[in-house]
Each structure stands twice: as C-alpha cells, then as structure tokens.
PDB file of N, H, CA, C and O in Angstrom:
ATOM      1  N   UNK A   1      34.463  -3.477 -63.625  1.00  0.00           N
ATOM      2  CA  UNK A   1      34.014  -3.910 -64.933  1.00  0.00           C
ATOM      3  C   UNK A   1      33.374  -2.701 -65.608  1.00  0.00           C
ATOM      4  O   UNK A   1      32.724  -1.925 -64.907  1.00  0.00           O
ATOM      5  N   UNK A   2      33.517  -2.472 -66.984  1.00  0.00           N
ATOM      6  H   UNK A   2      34.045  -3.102 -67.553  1.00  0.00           H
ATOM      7  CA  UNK A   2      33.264  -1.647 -67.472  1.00  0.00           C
ATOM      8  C   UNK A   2      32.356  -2.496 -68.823  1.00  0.00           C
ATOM      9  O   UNK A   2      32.501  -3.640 -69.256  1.00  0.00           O
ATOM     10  N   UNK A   3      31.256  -1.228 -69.298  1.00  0.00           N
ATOM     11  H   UNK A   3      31.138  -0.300 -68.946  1.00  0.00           H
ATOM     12  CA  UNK A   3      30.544  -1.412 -70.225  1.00  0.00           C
ATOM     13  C   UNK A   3      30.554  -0.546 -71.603  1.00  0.00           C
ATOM     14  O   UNK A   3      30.670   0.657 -71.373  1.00  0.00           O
ATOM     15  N   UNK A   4      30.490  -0.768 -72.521  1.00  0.00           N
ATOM     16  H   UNK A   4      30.396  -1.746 -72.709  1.00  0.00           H
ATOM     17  CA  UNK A   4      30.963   0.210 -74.066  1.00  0.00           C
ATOM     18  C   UNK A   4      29.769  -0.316 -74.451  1.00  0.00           C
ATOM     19  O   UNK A   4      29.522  -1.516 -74.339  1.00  0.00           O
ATOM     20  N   UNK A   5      29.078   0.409 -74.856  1.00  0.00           N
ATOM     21  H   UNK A   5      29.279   1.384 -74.947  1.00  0.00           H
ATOM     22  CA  UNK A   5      28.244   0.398 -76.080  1.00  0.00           C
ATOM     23  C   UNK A   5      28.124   1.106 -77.410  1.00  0.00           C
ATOM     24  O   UNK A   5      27.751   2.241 -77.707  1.00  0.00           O
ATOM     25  N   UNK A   6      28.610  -0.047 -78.202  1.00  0.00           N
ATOM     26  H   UNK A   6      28.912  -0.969 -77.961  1.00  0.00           H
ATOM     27  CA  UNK A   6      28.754   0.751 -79.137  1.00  0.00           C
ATOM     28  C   UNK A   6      28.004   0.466 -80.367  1.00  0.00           C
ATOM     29  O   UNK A   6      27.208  -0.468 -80.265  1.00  0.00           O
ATOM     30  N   UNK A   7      28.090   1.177 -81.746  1.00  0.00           N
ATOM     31  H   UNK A   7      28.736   1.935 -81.828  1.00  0.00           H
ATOM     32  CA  UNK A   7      26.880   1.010 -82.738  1.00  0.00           C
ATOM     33  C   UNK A   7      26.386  -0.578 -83.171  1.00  0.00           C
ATOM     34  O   UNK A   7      25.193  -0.876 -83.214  1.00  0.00           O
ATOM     35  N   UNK A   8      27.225  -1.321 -83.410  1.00  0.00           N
ATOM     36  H   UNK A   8      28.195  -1.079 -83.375  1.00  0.00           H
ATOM     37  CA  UNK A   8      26.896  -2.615 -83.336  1.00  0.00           C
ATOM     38  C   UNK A   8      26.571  -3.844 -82.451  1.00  0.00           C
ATOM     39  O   UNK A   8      25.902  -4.833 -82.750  1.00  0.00           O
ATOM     40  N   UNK A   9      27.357  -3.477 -81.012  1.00  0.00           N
ATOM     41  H   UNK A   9      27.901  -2.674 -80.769  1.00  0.00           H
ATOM     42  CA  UNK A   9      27.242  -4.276 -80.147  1.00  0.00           C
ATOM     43  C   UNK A   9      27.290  -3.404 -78.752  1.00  0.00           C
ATOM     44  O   UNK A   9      27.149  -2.182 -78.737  1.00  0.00           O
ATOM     45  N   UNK A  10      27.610  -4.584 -77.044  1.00  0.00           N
ATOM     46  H   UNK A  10      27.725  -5.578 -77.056  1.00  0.00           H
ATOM     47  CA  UNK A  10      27.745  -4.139 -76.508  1.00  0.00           C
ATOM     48  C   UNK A  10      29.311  -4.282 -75.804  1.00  0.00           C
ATOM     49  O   UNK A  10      29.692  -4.526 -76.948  1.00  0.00           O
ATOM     50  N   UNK A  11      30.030  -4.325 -75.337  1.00  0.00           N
ATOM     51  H   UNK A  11      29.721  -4.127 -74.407  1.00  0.00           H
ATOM     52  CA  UNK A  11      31.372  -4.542 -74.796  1.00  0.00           C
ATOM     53  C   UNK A  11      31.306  -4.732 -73.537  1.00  0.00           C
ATOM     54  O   UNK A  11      30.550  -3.973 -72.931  1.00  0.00           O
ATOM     55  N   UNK A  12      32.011  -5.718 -72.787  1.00  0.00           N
ATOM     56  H   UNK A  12      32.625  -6.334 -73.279  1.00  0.00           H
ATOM     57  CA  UNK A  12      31.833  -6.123 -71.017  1.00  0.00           C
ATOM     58  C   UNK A  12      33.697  -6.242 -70.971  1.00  0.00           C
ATOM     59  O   UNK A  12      34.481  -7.120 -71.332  1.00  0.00           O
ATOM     60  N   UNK A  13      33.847  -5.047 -70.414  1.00  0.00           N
ATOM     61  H   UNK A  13      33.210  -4.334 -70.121  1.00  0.00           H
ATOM     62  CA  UNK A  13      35.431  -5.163 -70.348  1.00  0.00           C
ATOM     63  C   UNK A  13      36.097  -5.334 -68.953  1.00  0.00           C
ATOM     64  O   UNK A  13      36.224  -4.275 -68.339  1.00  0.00           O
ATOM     65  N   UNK A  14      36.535  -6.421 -68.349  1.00  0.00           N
ATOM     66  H   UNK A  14      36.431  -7.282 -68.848  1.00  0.00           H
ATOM     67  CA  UNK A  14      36.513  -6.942 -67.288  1.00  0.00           C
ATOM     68  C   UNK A  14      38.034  -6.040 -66.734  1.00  0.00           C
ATOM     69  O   UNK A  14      38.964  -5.957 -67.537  1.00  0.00           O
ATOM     70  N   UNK A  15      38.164  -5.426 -65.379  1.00  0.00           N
ATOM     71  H   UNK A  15      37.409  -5.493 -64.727  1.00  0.00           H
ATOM     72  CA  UNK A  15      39.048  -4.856 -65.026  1.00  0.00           C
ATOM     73  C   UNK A  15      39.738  -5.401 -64.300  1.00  0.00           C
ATOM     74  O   UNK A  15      40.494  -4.611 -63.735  1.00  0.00           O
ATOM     75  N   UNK A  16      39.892  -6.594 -63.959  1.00  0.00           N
ATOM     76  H   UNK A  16      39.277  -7.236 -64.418  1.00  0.00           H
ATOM     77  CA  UNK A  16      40.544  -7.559 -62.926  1.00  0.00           C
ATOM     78  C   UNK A  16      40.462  -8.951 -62.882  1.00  0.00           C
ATOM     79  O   UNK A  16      40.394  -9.430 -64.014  1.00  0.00           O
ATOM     80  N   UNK A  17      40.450  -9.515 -62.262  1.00  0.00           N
ATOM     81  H   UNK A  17      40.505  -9.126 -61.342  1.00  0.00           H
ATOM     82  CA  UNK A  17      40.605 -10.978 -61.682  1.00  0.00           C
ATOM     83  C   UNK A  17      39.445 -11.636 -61.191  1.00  0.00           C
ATOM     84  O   UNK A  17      39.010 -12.767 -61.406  1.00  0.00           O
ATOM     85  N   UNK A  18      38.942 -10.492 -60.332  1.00  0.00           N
ATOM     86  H   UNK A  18      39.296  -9.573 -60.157  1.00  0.00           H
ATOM     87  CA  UNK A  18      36.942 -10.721 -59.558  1.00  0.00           C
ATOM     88  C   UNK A  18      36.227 -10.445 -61.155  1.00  0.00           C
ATOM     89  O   UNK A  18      35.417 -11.328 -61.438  1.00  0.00           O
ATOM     90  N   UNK A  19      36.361  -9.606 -61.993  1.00  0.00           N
ATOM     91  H   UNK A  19      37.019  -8.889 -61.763  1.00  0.00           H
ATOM     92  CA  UNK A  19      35.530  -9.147 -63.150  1.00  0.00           C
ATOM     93  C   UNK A  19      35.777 -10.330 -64.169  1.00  0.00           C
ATOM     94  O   UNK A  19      34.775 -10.841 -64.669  1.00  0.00           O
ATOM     95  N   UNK A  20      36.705 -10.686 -64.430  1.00  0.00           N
ATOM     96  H   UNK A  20      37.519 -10.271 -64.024  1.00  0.00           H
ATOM     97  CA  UNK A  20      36.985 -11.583 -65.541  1.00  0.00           C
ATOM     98  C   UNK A  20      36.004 -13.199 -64.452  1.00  0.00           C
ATOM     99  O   UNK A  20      34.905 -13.531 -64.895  1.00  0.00           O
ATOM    100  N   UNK A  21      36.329 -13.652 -63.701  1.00  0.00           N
ATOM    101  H   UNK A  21      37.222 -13.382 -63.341  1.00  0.00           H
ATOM    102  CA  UNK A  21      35.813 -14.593 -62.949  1.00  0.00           C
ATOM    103  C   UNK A  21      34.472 -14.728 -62.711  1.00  0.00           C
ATOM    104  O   UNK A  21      33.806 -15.760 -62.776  1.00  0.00           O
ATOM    105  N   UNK A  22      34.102 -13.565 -62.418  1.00  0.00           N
ATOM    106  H   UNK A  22      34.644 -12.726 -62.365  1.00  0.00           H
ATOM    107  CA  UNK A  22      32.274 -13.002 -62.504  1.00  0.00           C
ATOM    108  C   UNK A  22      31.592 -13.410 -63.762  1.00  0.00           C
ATOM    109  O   UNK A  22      30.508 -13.985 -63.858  1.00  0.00           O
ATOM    110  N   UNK A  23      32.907 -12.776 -65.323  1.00  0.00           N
ATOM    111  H   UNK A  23      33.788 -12.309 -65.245  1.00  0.00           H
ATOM    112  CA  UNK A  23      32.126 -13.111 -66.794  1.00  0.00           C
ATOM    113  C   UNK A  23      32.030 -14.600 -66.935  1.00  0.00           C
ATOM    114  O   UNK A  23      30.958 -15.064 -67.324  1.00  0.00           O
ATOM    115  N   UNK A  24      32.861 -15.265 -66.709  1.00  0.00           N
ATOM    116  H   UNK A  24      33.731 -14.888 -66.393  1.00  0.00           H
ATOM    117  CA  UNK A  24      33.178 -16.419 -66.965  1.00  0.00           C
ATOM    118  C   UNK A  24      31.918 -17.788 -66.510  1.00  0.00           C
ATOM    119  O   UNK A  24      31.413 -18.739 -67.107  1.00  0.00           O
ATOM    120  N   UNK A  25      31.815 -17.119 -64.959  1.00  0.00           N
ATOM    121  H   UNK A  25      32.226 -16.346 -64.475  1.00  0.00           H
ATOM    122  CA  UNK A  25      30.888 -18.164 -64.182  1.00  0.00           C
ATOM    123  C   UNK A  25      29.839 -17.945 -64.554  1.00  0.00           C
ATOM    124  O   UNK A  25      29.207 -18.630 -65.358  1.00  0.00           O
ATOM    125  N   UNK A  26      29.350 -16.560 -63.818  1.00  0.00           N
ATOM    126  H   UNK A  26      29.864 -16.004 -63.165  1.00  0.00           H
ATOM    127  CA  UNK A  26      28.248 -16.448 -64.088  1.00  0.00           C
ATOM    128  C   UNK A  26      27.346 -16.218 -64.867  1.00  0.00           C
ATOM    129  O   UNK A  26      26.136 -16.424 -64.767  1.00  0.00           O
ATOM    130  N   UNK A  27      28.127 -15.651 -65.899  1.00  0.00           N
ATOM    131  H   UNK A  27      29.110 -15.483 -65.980  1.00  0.00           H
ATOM    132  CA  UNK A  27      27.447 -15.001 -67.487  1.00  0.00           C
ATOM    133  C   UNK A  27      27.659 -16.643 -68.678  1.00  0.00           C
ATOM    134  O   UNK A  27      27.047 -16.687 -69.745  1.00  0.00           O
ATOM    135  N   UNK A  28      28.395 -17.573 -68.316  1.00  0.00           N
ATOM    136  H   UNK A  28      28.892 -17.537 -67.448  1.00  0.00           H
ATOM    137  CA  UNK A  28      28.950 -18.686 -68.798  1.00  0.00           C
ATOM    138  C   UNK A  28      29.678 -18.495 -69.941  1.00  0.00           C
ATOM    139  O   UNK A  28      29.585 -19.261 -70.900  1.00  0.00           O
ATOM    140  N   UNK A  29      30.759 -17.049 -69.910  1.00  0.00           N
ATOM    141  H   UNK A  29      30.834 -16.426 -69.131  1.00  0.00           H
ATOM    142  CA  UNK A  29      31.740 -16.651 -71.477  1.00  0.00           C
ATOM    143  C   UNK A  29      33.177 -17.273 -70.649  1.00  0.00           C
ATOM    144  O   UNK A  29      34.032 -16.576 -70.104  1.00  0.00           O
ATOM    145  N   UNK A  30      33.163 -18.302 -70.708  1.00  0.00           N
ATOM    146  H   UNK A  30      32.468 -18.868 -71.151  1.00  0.00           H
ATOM    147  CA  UNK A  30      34.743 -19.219 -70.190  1.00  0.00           C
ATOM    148  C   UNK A  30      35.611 -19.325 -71.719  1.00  0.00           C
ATOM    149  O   UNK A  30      36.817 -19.566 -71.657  1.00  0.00           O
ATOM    150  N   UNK A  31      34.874 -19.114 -73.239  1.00  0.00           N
ATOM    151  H   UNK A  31      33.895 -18.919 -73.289  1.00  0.00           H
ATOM    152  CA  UNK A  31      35.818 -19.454 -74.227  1.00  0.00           C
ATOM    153  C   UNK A  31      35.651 -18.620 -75.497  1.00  0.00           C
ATOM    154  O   UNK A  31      34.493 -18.240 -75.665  1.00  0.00           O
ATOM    155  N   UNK A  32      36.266 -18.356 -76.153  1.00  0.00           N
ATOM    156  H   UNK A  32      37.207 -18.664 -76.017  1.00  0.00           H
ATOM    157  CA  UNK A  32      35.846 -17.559 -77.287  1.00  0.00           C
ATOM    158  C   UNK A  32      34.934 -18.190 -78.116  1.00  0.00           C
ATOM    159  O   UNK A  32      34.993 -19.409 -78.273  1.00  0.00           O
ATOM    160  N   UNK A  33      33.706 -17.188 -78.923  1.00  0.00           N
ATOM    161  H   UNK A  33      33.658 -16.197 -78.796  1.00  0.00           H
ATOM    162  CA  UNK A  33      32.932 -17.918 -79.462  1.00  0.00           C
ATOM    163  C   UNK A  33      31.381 -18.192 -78.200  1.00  0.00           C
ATOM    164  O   UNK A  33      30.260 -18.419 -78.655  1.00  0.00           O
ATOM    165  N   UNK A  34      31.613 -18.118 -76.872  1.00  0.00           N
ATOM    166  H   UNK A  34      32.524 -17.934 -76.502  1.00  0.00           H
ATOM    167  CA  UNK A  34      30.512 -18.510 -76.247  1.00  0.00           C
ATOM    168  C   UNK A  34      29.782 -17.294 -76.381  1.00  0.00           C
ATOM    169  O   UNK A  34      30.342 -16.198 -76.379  1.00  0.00           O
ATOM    170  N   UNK A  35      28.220 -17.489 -76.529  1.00  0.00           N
ATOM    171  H   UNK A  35      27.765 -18.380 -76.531  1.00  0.00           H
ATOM    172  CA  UNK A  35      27.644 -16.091 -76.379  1.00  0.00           C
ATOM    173  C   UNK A  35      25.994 -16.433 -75.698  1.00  0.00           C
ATOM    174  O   UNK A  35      25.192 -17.326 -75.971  1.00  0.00           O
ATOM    175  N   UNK A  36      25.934 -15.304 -74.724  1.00  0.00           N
ATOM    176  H   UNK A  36      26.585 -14.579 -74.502  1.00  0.00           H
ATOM    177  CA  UNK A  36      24.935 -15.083 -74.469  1.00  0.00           C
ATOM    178  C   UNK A  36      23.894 -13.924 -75.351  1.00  0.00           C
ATOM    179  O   UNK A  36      24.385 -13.005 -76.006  1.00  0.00           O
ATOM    180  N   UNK A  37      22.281 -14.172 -75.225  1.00  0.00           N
ATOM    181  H   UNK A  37      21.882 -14.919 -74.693  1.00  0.00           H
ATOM    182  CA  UNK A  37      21.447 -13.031 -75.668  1.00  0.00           C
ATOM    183  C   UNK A  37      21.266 -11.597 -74.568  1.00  0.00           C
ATOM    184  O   UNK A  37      21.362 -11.335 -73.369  1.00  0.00           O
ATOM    185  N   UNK A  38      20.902 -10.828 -76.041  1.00  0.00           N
ATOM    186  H   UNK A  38      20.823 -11.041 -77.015  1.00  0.00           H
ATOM    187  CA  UNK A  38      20.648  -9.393 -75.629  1.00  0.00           C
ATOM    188  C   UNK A  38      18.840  -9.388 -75.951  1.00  0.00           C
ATOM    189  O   UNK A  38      18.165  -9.561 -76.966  1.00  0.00           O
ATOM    190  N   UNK A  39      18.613  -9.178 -74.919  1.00  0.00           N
ATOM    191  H   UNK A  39      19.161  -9.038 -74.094  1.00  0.00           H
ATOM    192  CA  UNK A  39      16.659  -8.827 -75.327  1.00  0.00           C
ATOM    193  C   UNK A  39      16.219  -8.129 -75.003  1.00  0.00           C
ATOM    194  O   UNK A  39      16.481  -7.933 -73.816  1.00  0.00           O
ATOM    195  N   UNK A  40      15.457  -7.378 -75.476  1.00  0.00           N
ATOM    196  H   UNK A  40      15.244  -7.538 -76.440  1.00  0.00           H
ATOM    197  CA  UNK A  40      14.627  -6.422 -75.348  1.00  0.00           C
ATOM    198  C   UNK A  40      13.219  -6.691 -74.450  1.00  0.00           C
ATOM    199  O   UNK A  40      12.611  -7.710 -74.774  1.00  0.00           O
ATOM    200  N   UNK A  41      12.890  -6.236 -73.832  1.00  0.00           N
ATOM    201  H   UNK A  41      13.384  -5.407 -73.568  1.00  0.00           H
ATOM    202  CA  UNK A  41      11.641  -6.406 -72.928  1.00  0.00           C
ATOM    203  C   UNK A  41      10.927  -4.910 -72.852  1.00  0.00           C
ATOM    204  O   UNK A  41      11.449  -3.830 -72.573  1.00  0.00           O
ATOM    205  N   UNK A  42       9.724  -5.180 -73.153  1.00  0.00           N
ATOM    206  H   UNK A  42       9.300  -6.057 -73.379  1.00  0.00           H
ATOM    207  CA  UNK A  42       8.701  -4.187 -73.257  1.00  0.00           C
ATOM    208  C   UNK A  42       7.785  -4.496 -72.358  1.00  0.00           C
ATOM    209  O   UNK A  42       7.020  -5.435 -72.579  1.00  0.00           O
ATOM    210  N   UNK A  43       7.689  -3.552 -70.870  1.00  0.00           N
ATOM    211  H   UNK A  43       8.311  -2.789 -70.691  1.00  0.00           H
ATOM    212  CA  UNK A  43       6.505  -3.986 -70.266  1.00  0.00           C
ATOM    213  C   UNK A  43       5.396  -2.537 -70.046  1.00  0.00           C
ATOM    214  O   UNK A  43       5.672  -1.355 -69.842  1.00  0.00           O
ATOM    215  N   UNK A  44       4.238  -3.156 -70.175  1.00  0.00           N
ATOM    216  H   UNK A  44       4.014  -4.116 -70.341  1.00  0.00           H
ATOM    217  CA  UNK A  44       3.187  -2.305 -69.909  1.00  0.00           C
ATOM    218  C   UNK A  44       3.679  -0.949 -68.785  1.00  0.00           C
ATOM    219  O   UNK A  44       4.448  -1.228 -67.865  1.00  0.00           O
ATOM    220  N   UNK A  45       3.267   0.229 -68.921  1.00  0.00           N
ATOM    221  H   UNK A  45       2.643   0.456 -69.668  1.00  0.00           H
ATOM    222  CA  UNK A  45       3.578   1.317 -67.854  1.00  0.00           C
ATOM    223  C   UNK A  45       4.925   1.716 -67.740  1.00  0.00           C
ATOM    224  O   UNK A  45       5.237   2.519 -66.861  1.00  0.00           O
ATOM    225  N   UNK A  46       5.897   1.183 -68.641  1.00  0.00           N
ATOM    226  H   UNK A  46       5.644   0.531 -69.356  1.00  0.00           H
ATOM    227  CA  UNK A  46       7.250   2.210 -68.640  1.00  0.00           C
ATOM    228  C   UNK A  46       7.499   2.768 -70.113  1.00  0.00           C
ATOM    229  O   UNK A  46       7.486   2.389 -71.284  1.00  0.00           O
ATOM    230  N   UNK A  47       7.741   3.933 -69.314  1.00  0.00           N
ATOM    231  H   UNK A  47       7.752   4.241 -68.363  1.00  0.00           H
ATOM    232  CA  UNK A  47       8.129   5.027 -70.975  1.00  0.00           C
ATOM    233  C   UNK A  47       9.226   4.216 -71.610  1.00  0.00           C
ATOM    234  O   UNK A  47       8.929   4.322 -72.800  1.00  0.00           O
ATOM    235  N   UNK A  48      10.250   3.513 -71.560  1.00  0.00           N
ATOM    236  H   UNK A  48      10.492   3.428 -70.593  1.00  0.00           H
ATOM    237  CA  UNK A  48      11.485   3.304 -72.114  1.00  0.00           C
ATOM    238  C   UNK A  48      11.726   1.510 -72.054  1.00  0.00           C
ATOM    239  O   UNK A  48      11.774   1.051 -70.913  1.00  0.00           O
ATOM    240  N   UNK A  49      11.812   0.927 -72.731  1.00  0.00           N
ATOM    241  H   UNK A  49      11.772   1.300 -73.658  1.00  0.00           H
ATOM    242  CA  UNK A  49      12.022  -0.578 -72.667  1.00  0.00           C
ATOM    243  C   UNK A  49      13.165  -1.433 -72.047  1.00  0.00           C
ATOM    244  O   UNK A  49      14.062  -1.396 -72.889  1.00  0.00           O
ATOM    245  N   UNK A  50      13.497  -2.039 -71.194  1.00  0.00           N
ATOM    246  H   UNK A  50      12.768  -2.069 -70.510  1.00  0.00           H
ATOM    247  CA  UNK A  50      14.603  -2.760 -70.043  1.00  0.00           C
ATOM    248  C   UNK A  50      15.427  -3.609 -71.543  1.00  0.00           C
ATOM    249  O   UNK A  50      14.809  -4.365 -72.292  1.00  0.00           O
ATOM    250  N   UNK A  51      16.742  -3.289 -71.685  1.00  0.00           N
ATOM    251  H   UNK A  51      17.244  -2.674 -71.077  1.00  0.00           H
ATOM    252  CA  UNK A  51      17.112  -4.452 -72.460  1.00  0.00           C
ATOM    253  C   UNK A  51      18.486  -5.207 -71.533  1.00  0.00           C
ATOM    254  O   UNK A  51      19.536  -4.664 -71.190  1.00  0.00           O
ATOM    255  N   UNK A  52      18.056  -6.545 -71.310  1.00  0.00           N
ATOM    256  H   UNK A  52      17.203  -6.986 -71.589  1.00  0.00           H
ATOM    257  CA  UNK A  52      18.287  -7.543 -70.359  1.00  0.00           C
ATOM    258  C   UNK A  52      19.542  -8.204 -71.362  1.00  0.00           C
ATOM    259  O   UNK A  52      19.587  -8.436 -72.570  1.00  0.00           O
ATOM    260  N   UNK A  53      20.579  -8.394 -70.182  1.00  0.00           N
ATOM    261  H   UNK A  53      20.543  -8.206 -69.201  1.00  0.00           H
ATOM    262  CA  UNK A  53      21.347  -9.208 -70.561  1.00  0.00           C
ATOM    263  C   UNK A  53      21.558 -10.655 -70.292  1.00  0.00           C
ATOM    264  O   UNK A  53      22.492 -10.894 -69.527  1.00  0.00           O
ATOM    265  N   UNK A  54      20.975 -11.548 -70.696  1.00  0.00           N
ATOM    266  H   UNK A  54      20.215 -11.354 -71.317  1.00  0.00           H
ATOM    267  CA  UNK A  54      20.684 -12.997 -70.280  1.00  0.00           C
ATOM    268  C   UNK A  54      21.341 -13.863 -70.118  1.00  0.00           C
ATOM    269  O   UNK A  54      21.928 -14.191 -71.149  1.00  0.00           O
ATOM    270  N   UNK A  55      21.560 -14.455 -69.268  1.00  0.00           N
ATOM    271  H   UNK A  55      21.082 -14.188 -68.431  1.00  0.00           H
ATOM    272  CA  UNK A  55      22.771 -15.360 -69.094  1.00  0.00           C
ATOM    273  C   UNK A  55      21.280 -16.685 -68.443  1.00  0.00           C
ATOM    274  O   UNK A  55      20.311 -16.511 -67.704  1.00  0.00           O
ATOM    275  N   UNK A  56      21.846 -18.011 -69.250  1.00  0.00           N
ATOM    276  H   UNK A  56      22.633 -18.153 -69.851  1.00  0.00           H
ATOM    277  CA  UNK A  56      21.018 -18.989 -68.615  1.00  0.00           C
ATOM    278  C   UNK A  56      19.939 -19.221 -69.391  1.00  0.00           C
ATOM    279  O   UNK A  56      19.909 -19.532 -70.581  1.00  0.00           O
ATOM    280  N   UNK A  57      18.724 -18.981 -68.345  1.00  0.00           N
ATOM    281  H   UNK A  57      18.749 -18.728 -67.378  1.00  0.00           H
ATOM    282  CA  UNK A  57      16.931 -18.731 -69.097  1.00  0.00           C
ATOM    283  C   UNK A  57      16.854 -17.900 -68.817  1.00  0.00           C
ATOM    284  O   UNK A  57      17.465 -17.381 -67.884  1.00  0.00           O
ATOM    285  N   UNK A  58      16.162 -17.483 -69.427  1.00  0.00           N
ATOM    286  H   UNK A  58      15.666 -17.905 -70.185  1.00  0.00           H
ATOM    287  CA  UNK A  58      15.701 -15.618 -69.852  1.00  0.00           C
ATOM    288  C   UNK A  58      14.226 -15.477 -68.553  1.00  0.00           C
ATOM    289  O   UNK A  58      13.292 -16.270 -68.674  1.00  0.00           O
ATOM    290  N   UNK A  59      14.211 -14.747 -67.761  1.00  0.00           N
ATOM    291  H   UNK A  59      14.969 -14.103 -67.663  1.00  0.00           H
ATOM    292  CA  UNK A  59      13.126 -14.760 -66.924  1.00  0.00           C
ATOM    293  C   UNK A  59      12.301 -13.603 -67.391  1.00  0.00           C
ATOM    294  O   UNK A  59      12.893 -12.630 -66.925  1.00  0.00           O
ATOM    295  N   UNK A  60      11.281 -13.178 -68.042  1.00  0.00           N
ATOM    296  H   UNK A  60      10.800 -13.969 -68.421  1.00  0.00           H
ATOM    297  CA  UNK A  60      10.682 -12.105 -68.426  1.00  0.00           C
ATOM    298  C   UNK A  60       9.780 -11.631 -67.408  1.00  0.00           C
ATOM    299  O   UNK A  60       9.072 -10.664 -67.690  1.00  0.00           O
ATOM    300  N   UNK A  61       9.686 -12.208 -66.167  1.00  0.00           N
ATOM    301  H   UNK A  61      10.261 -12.993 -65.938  1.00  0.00           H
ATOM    302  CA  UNK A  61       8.311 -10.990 -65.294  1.00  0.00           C
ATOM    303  C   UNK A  61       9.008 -11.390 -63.613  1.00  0.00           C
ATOM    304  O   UNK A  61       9.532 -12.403 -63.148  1.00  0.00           O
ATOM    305  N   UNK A  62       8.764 -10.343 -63.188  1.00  0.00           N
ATOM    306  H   UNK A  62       8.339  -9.520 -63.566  1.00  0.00           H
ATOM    307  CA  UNK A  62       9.750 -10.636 -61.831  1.00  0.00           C
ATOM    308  C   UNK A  62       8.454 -10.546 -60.401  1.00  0.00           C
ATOM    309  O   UNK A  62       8.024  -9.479 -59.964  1.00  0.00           O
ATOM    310  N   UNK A  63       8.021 -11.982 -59.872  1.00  0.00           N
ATOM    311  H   UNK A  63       8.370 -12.849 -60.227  1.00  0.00           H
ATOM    312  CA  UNK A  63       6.737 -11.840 -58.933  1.00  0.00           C
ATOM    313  C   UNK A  63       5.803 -11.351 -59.430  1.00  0.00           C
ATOM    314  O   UNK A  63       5.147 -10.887 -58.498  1.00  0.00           O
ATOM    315  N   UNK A  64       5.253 -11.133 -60.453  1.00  0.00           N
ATOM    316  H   UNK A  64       5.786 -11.509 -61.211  1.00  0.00           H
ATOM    317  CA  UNK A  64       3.906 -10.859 -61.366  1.00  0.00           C
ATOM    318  C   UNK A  64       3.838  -9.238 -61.344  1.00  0.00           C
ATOM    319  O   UNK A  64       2.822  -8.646 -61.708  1.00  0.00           O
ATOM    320  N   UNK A  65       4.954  -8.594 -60.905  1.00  0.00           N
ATOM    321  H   UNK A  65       5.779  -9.074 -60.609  1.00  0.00           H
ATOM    322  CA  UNK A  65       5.159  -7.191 -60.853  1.00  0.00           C
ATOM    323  C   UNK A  65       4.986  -6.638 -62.135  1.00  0.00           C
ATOM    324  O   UNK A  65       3.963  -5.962 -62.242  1.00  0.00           O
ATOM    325  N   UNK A  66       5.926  -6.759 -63.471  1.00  0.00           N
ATOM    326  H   UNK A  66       6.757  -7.308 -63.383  1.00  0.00           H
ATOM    327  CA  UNK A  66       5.784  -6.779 -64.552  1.00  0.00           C
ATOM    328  C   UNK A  66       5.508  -7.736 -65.422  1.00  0.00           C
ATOM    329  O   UNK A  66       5.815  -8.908 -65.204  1.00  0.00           O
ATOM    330  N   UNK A  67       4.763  -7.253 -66.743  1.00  0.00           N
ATOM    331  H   UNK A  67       4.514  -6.301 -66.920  1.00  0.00           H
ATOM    332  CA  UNK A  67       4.238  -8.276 -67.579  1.00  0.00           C
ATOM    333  C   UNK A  67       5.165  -7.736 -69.024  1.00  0.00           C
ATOM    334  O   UNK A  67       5.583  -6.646 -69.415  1.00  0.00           O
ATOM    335  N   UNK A  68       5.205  -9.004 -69.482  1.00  0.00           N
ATOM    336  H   UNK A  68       4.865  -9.889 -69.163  1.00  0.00           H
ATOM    337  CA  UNK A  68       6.204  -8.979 -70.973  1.00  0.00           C
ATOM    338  C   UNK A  68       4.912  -8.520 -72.033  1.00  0.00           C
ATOM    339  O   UNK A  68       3.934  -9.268 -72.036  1.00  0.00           O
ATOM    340  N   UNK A  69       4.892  -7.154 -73.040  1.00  0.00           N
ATOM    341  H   UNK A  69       5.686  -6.547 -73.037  1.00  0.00           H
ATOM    342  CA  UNK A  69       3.703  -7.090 -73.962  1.00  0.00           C
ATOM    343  C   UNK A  69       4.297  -8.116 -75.239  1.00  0.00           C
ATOM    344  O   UNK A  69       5.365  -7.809 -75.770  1.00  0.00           O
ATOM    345  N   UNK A  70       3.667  -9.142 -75.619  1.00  0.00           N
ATOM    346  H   UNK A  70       2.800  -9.391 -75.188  1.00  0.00           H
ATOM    347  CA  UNK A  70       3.949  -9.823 -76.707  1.00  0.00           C
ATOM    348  C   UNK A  70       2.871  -9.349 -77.842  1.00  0.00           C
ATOM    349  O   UNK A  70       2.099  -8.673 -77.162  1.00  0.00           O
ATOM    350  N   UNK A  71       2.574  -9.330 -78.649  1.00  0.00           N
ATOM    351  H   UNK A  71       3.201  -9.879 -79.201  1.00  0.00           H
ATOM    352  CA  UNK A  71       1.818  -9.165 -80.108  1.00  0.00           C
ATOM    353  C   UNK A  71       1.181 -10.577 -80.498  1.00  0.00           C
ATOM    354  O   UNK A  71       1.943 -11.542 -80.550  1.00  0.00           O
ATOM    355  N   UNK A  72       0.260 -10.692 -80.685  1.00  0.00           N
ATOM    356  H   UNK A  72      -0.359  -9.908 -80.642  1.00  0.00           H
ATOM    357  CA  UNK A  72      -0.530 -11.898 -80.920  1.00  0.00           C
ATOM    358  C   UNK A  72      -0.799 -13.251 -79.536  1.00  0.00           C
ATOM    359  O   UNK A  72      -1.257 -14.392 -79.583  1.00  0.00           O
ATOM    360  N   UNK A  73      -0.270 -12.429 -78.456  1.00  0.00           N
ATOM    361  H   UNK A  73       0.102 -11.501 -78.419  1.00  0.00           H
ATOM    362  CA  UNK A  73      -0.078 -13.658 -77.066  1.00  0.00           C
ATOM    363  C   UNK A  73      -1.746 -12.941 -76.133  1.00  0.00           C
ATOM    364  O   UNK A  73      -2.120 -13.436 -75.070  1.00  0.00           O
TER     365      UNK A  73
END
C-alpha cells in the first residue's frame, strides 16, 4: 500500500488484494463516497504534531502517555 500526499488531500493507493481488503475492513471505505477523518493532534512535549488517520472513534491519548492540548479545555 502506498501513500501520496498531495496539496489538497491524502491518497491510500492499495497495491493488491491484502491492501484493498485491509482499506475496506478496517478503515470501513467498502463504497465510494465513504469517508473517514484526518486530525490533527497536538500533544504537549513534541516539536511536530501526529496527524492521525481515524477510522471508527478517534482515540486521542494512548495509557495517559500523551495528552491532547485543547484551547479553552
């Protein structure tokens, strides 16, 4: 599986049979039109921000390791 990023979006270009099957299940893109979010996560103590590709619910802190900085929270 391959990834493109490009100025507007991102691209998930599946190279097979396991890759296309992987997008489908687990990411839940089985039809045109389905879409998952792209988010941005900012946590305290890293120079550069994680942007998460979400499939499902969005989990923002992994074992209280990292914390999500929100603005007004």
């Amino acid at each position: 599986m391959r990834l493109e990023l490009c100025r507007s979006h991102l691209e998930i270009l599946p190279e097979g049979e396991a890759d296309l099957a992987y997008i489908e299940d687990t990411l839940g893109l089985r039809k045109a039109g389905n879409q998952i979010p792209l988010i941005r996560l900012d946590y305290s103590g890293r120079r550069l921000p994680i942007i998460r590709l979400a499939a499902g619910g969005v989990r923002t802190a992994r074992s209280g390791q990292r914390r999500r900085n929100v603005p007004g929270a």
